[in-house]
C-alpha positions in Angstrom: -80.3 -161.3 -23.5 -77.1 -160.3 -21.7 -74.9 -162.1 -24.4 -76.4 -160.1 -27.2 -75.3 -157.1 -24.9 -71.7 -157.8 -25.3 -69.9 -155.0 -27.3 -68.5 -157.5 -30.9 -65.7 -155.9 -30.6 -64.8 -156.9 -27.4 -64.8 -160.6 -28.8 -62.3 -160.1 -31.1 -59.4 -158.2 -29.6 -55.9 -158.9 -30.1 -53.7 -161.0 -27.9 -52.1 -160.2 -24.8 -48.7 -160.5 -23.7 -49.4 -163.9 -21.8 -51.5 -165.2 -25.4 -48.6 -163.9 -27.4 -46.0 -166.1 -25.1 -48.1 -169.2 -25.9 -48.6 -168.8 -29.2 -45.1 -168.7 -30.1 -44.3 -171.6 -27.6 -47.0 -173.7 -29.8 -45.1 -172.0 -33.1 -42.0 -173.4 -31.6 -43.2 -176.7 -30.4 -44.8 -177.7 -34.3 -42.0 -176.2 -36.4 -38.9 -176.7 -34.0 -36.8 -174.0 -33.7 -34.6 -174.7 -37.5 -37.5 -174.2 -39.6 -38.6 -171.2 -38.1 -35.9 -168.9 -39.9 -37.2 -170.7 -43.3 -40.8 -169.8 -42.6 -40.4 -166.3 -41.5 -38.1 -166.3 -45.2 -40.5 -167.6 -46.9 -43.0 -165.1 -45.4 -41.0 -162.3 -46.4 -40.5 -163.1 -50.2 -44.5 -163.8 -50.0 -45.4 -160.6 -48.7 -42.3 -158.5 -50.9 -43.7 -160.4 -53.9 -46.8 -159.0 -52.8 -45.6 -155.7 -53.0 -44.2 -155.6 -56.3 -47.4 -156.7 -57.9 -49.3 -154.6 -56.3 -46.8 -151.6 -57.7 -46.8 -153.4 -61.7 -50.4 -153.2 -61.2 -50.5 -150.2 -60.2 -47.9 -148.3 -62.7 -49.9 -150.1 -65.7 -53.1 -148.6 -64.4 -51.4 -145.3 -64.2 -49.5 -145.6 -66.9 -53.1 -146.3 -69.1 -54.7 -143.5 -67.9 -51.6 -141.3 -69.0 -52.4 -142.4 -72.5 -53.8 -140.4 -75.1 -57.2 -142.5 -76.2 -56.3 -143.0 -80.2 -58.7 -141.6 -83.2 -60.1 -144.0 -85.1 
């Protein structure tokens, strides 16, 4: 009963300082330390890509409801 008593929140907290260190030693260790600029690239173009959908999509839907609905 004293594990149900655990707050959930407390399970998933962020990293410390220390898990942070190891982390990025393990980042380091897989990708070596030349493909690391390519993937943090590559992440950026994802995640600006991202944004500029998100913006189309939102302009269009903006953009619709701006519209005068047509008589038929």
């Amino acid at each position: 009963m004293a594990l149900l008593a655990i707050n959930p929140q407390l399970l998933w907290s962020a990293p410390s300082g220390a898990e942070w260190i190891i982390i990025l030693l393990v980042v380091v260790i897989f990708f070596g330390g030349k493909k690391i600029p390519e993937l943090a690239r590559g992440l950026g173009q994802g995640i600006r890509e991202f944004n500029n959908a998100k913006e189309n999509v939102k302009s269009e839907i903006e953009a619709g409801m701006k519209e005068k609905p047509k008589a038929e």
